[in-house]
N, C-alpha and C positions, 0 to 999 in steps of 0.2 A: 502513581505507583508503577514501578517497573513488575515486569517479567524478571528478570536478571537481578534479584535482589532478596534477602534472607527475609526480610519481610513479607514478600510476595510468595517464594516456595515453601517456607516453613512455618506460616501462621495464616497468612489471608487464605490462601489455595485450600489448605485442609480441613481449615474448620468452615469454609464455604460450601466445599463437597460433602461434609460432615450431616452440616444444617440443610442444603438443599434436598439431598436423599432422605433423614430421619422424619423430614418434615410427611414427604410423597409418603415413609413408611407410615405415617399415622395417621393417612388417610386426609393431612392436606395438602390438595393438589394447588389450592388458591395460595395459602401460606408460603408453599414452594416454591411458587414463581414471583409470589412478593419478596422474599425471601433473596430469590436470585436478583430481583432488579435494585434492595436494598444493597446488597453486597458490593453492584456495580457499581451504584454511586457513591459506593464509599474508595473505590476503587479508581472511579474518577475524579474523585474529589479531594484525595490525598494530596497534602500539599498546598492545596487552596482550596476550601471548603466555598467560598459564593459559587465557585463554578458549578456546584453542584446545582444550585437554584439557578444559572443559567439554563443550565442541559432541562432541569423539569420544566420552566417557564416554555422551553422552544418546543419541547415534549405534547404538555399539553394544547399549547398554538396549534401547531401542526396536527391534531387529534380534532382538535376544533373544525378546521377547515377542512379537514377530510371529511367529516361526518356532515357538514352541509355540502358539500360536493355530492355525496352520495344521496344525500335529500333530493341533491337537480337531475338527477339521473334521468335518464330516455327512459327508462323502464323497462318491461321484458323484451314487450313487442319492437319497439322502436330498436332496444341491443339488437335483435335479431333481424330488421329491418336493414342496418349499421355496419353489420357484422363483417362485411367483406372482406378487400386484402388483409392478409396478413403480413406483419413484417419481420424478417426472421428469427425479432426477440418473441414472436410470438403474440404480441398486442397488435391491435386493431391498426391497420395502418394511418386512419384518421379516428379522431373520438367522435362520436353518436350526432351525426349534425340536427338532431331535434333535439339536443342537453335544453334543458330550461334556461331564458333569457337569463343573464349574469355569469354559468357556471365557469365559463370560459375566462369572466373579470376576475370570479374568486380565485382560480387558480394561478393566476397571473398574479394577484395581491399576496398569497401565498410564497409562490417560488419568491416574488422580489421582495419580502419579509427575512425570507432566509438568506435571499443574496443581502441584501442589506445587514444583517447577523455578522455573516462573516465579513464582510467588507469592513466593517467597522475596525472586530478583533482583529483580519489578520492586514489589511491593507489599507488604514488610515494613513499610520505614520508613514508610508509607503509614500501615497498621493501628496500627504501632506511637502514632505520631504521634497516630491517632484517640482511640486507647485513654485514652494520658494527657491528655487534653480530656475524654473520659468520667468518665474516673476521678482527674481532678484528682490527677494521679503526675505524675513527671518519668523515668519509665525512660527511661535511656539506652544505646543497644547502638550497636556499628560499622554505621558506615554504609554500605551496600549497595551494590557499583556496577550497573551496569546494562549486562549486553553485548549489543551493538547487532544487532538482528535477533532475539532473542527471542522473543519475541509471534510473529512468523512460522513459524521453524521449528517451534515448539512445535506450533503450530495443524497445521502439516503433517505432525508426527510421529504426531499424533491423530490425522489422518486415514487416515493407512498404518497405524495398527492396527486403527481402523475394516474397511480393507479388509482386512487381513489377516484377521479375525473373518467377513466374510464372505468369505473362501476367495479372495481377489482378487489376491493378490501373490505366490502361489508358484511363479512361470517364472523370477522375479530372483535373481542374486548379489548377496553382499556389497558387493562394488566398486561396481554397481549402484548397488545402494539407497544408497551412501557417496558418488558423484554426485550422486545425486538430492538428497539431503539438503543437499549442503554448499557446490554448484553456486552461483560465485562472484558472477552478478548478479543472480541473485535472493538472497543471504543476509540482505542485510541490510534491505529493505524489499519484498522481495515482487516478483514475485507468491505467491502460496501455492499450489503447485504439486499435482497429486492425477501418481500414481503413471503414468497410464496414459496420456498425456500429454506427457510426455516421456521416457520413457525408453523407448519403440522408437524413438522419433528415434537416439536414445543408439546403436545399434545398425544402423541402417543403412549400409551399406556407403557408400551416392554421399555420403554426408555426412563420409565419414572424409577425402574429399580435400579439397586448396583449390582452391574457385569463383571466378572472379573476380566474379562476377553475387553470389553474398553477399555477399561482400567491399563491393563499392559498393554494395549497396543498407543494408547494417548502420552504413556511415562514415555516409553519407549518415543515418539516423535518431540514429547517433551526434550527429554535430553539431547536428540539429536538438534534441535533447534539451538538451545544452551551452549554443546559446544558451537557450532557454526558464531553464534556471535558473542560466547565469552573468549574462546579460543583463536578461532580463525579470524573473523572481522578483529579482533582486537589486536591482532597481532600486526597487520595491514596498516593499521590505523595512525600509528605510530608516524610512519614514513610519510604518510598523505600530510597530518600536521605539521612535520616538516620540511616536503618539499613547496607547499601552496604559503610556509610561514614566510618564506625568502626566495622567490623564485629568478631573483638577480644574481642568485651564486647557484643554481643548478646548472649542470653539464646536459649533452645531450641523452648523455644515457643513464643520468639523473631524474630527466624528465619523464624519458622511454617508461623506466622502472615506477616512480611514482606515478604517471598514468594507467599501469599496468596494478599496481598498488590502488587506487582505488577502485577500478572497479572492479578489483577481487573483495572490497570491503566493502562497496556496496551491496554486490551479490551476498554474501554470505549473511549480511548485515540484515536485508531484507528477507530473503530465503531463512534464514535463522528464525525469526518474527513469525515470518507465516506458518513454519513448521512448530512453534512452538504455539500460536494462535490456536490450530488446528488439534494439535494434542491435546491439548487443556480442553478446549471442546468437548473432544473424544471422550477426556471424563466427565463430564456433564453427560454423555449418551446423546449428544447432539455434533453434528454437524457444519463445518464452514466453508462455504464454494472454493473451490478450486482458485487459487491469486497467483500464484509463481510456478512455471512451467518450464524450467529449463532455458530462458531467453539467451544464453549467449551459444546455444548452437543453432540460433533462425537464421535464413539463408538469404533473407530480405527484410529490410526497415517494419514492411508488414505485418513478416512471421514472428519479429521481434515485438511488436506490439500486441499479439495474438497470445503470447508468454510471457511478457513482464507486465503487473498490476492488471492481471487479466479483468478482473472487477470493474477496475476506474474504465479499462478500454469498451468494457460492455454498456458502461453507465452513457459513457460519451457516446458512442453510436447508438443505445436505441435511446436515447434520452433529450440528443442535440441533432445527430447527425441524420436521424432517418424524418424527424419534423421540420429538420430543415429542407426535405426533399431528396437526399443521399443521394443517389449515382443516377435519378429518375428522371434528373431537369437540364440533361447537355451538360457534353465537358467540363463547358466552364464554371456553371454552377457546382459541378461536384468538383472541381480544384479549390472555388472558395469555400466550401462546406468544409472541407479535409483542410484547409490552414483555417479555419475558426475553431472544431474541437481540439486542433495542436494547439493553437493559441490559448484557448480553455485552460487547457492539461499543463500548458507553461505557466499561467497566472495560478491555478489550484497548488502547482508545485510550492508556491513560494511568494513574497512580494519585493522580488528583487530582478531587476534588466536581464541578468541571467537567465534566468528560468522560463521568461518569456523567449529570450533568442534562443535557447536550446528548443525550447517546443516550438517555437517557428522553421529549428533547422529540420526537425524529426516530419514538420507537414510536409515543407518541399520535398524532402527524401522519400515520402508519401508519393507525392504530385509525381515526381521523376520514377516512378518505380510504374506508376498506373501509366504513365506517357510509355514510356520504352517498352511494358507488356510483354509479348512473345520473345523482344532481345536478351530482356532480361532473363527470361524462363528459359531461351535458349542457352546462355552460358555454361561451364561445366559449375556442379554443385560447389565444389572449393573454393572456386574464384569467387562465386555466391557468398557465403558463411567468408571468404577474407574484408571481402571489401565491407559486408554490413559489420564484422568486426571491430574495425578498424572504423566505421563511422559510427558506431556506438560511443566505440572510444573517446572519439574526440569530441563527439555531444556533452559526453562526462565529465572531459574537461571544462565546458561552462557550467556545466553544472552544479560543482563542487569550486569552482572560481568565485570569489569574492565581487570581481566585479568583470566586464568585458574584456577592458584591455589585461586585466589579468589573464585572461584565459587566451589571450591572444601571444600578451607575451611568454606562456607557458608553453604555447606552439612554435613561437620562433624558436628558444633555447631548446627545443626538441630537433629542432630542424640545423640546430649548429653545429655540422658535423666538424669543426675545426678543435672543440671541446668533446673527447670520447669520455675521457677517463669516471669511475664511478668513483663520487667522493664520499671521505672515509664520515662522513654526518649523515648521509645516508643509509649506510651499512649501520651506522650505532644507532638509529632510531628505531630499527627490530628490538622488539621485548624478549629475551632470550634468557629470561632468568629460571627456566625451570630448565635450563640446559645444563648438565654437568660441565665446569670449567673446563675438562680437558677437549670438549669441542668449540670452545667460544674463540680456538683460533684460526677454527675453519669459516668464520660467519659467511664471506662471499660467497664459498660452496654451498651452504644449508639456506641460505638465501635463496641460491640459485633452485635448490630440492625444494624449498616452499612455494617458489611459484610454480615451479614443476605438477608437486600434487594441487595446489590452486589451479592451476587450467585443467587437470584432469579431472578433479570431481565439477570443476563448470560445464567440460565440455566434451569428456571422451568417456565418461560414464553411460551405460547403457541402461536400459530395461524402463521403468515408470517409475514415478516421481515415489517418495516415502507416502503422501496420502492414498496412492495407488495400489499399492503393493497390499496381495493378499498377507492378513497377519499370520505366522506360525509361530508361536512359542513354544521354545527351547533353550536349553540349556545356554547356548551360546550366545543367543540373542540377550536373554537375559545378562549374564555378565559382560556384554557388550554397553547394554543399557546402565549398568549401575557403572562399568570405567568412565563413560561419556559424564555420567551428572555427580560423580566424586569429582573427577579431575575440574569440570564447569567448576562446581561450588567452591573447590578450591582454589578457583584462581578466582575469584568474585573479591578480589581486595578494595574495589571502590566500584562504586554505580555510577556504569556509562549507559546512555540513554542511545536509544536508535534513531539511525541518520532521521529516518519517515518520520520520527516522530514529532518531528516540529513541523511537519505538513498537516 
């Protein structure tokens, strides 16, 4: 089930919030939160109902092996014995080295359980595929499907064994941790949630009733979410399908503008998702960490990783990067730590060469960023935010490339200055049907004015993000709020799904 779809806002959403609250008013609080993890899996299971008995089968595995992990524990003394560095997620910089004999195997059968999970779903036909290219075969096995959200829960069942290895998850129930896991806006793109986090929100009493102050201020990031990816991502979308359709007949400033074209649709595409993740939360009187932060005004490859999937980038360093020894074991160790969680981040993206060379270009751009240090810090801040721009940019191009040399050749025909002219299949791939005709003969112009406010609300917007922002309602807010999710619903003619969500 989408976000973006009349099923989703006008029937799942309110008789969800309906049932989860009626449930707290009459005094169950157990009911409420069964209630809420029934709704999710109906939520993730829309569409394909066995996925549902995937997610509970991985649900309770992973409950399993948490709770005998927590059986091997060091115990009070020995945590406290144990307890030393910290590292700046906050966990122990090593786990308890008195754990009872095995706890360290269990974990290990654990995480490669769930790597194994996903491997399967998302990067059989991948291997498979590679293998017969290797091996000049033609093996042919059923083809794989792929249930949506994957990649994410996985990454967060890891991490709740993680904690449970260090002794961190044994205050929870079942039902609990059967929330936390399967909790319906974040399932299927994230955020990727750590244990501690949200579920004493889960748990607090003011949160079981209905606010009207959540209420408006979650509609409120609702909508704003809605238009970002019915409105604006959609509008983008158009031009990215068809300059990546034929990029043997793009011009140079064909290329320019479709590069420029998608990563205004990714941004908003993704930024849309999280803002609307976050609101719907909101009505629930819960809470979801912080994922999208402005990334295209970072002034380094770093800062940009600090603000785009800020989750996945927290997962990857306290999860890979600081067990692997993080910046503690010599240069060189911390250059190949920093291209293995890139390497990670490129294979989690997706199971295609792309996704891998993009996250191997984002580690080097890592490595050179930590090499060069004060030059780089030196520079003026412009040049900074140009050049990380502009190498985001062209990450994007593999990104959104089918395959390498597509992405290569998309860079040449960018680089053709001998071909300026914008062609006229570019301009008519904008969706401009809620325009009154007497402007659809200006499209170059209003083209030119949509990317215009596309880089301003990316990048020349001030103040703190919509989850940021003290709530005031008023007047204006509100009928800002109900123009945003008329004009959305209104243009809901067909369900498009988000880029993320096939990750």
């Amino acid at each position: 089930m989408q976000f973006n779809s009349y099923l989703f806002l006008f029937v799942f959403l309110p008789l969800t919030l309906a049932g989860y609250f009626g449930l707290y008013r009459l005094g169950r609080d157990r009911g409420a939160r069964l209630f809420l993890a029934g709704a999710s899996f109906v939520f993730f299971g829309y569409g394909n109902p066995w996925y549902v008995a995937l997610l509970l089968v991985s649900a309770m595995f992973n409950w399993w092996v948490s709770r005998l992990l927590l059986g091997k524990g060091c115990g009070e003394a020995a945590g406290s014995r144990c307890g030393g560095e910290k590292e700046p997620s906050g966990h122990p910089a090593e786990a308890c080295s008195e754990q009872a004999p095995g706890s360290r195997l269990l974990l290990a059968f654990g995480i490669l359980a769930n790597v194994g999970l996903l491997f399967y779903y998302k990067y059989f036909n991948f291997f498979i595929d590679n293998l017969n290219l290797l091996l000049k075969e033609d093996w042919v096995f059923a083809q794989v499907l792929l249930p949506a959200g994957i990649s994410f829960f996985t990454f967060q069942q890891i991490a709740w064994l993680v904690d449970s290895y260090r002794q961190e998850t044994g205050g929870y129930g079942f039902l609990d941790y059967l929330v936390f896991t399967v909790y319906f806006p974040k399932i299927s793109m994230g955020p990727i949630l750590l244990h501690g986090e949200f579920l004493p929100l889960l748990r607090e009493e003011k949160r079981h009733r209905p606010d009207a102050a959540y209420m408006a201020q979650g509609l409120r990031m609702l909508a704003a979410g809605l238009f970002k990816k019915v409105i604006l991502a959609e509008f983008f979308g158009g031009a990215v399908s068809w300059g990546y359709g034929d990029t043997a007949v793009l011009s140079a400033s064909d290329a320019f503008c479709v590069m420029l074209a998608y990563t205004f649709q990714l941004y908003f595409d993704f930024s849309g998702y999280c803002d609307m993740a976050q609101g719907i939360s909101r009505m629930f009187h819960l809470e979801l960490p912080q994922n999208f932060n402005s990334p295209y005004k970072a002034l380094s490859p770093v800062d940009f990783w600090k603000r785009w999937h800020m989750t996945l980038t927290r997962f990857l360093r306290t999860y890979i990067y600081f067990p692997l020894g993080g910046s503690r074991k010599g240069a060189a160790r911390t250059y190949i730590n920093i291209m293995i969680i890139f390497l990670v981040s490129g294979i989690w993206h997706g199971a295609a060469w792309t996704f891998i060379f993009w996250g191997l270009l984002h580690g080097l751009a890592q490595c050179a960023e930590r090499a060069l240090g004060g030059i780089w810090r030196g520079l003026h801040p412009a040049f900074q935010w140009m050049c990380t721009f502009l190498f985001v940019n062209v990450g994007w191009v593999f990104f959104r490339a089918e395959t390498i040399g597509q992405g290569v050749e998309f860079l040449k025909r960018m680089g053709n200055f001998s071909n300026m002219q914008l062609s006229p299949g570019f301009v008519e791939s904008f969706s401009m049907v809620e325009l009154p005709a007497l402007f659809t003969d200006y499209r170059v112009l209003l083209l030119a004015l949509a990317l215009a406010y596309a880089a301003a609300l990316c990048l020349v917007t001030n103040g703190k993000n919509m989850d940021e922002r003290p709530f005031r309602p008023s007047v204006l807010s509100a009928a800002g709020t109900a123009l945003l999710l008329v004009w959305s619903v209104l243009s809901l003619s067909e369900i498009s799904t988000f880029i993320y969500f096939q990750f």
